[in-house]
C-alpha positions as CSV (number, residue, x, y, z in Angstrom):
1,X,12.7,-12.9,12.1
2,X,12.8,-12.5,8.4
3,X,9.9,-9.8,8.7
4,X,11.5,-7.6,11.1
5,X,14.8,-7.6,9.2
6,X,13.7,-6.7,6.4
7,X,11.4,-4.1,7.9
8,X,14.1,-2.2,9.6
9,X,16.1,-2.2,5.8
10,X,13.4,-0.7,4.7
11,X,12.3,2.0,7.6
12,X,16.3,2.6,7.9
13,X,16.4,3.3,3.8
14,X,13.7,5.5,4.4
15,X,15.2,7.5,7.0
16,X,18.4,7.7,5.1
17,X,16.7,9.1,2.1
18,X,14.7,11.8,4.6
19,X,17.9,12.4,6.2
20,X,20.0,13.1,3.0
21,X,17.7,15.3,1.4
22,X,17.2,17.6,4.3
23,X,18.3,21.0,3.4
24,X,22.0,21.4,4.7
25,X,20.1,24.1,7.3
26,X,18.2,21.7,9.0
27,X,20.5,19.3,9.8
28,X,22.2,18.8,13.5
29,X,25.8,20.9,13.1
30,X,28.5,17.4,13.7
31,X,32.1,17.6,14.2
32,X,32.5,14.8,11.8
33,X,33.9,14.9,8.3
34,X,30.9,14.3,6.0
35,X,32.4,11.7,4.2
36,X,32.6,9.8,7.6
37,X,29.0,10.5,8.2
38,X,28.2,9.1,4.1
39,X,30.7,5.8,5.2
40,X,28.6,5.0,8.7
41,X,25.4,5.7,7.4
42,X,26.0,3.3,4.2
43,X,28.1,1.2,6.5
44,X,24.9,0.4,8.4
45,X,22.7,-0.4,5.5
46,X,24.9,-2.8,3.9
47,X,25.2,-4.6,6.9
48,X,21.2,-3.9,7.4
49,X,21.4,-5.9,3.9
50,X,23.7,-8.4,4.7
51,X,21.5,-9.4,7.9
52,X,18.5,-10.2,5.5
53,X,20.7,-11.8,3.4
54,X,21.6,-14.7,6.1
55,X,18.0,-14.5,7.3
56,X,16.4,-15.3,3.7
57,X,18.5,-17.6,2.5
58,X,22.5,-18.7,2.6
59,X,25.2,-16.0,1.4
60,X,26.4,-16.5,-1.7
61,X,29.3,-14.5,-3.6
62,X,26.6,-13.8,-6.2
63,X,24.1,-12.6,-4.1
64,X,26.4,-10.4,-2.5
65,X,28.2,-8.8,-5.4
66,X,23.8,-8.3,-6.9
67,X,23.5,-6.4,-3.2
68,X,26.3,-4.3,-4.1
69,X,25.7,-3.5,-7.8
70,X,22.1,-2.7,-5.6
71,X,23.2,-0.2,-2.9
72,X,25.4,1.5,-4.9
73,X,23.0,2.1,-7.6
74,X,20.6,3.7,-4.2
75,X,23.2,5.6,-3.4
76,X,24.1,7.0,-6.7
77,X,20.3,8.0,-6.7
78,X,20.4,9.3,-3.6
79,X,23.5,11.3,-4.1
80,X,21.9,13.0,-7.2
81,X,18.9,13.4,-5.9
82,X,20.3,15.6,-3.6
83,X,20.9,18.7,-6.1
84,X,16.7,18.8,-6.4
85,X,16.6,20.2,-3.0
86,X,19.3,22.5,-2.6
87,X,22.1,20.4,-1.5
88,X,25.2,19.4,-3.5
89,X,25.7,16.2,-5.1
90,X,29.0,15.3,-5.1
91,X,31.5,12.2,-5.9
92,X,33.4,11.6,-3.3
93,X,30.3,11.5,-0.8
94,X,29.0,8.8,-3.2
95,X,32.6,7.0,-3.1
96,X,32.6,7.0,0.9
97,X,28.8,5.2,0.5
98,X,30.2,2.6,-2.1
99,X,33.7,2.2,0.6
100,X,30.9,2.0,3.5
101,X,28.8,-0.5,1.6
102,X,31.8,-2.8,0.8
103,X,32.4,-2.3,4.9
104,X,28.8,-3.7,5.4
105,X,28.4,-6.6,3.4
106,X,32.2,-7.5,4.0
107,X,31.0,-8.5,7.8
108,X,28.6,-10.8,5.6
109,X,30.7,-12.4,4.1
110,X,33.5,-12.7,7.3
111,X,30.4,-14.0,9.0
112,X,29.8,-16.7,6.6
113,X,33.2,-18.2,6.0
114,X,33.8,-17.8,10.5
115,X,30.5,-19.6,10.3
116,X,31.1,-22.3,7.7
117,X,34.8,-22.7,9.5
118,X,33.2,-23.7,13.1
119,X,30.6,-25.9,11.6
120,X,33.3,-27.9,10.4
């Protein structure tokens, strides 16, 4: 189990990172605000993270706010990154990953303490 969660993180990074550095042309047309689409698709890999989390070891406040400093340092990467192949880097799609990574690995940590609570 540990394996394959951690191999999905990392083929789902990967397709994130091919995905945001397509040239805006190539991309499917959506109907969906763009900071939307930056919210789900960081939405998903925090909780992509949050699942190895609880598959490696317990969740702890530290290891979650480490996961965070993390993803949001990918996804400052990947947002600047971006200008290198003629898209536009911009802020507010890098604020709407940080909101969707706080989504993510919030569902960690509701997990944990609903967890902890029945246990009991």
């Amino acid at each position: 189990m540990k394996r394959l969660t951690l191999g999905i993180l990392i083929a789902y990074s990967l397709f994130l990172l091919v995905m945001t550095h397509l040239p805006i042309g190539q991309l499917p047309p959506t109907q969906t605000s763009d900071k939307l689409l930056h919210f789900c698709a960081y939405g998903v890999q925090g909780l992509l993270v949050s699942f190895c989390l609880i598959a490696y070891r317990p969740i702890r406040w530290r290891n979650l706010i480490y996961c965070f400093l993390g993803l949001c340092l990918f996804a400052g990467i990947d947002e600047l990154t971006q200008g290198l192949v003629a898209r536009f880097p911009e802020w507010l799609d890098w604020c709407a990953d940080i909101a969707g990574i706080s989504a993510g690995l919030a569902v960690a940590a509701v997990l944990q303490i609903v967890n902890k609570s029945w246990s009991i």
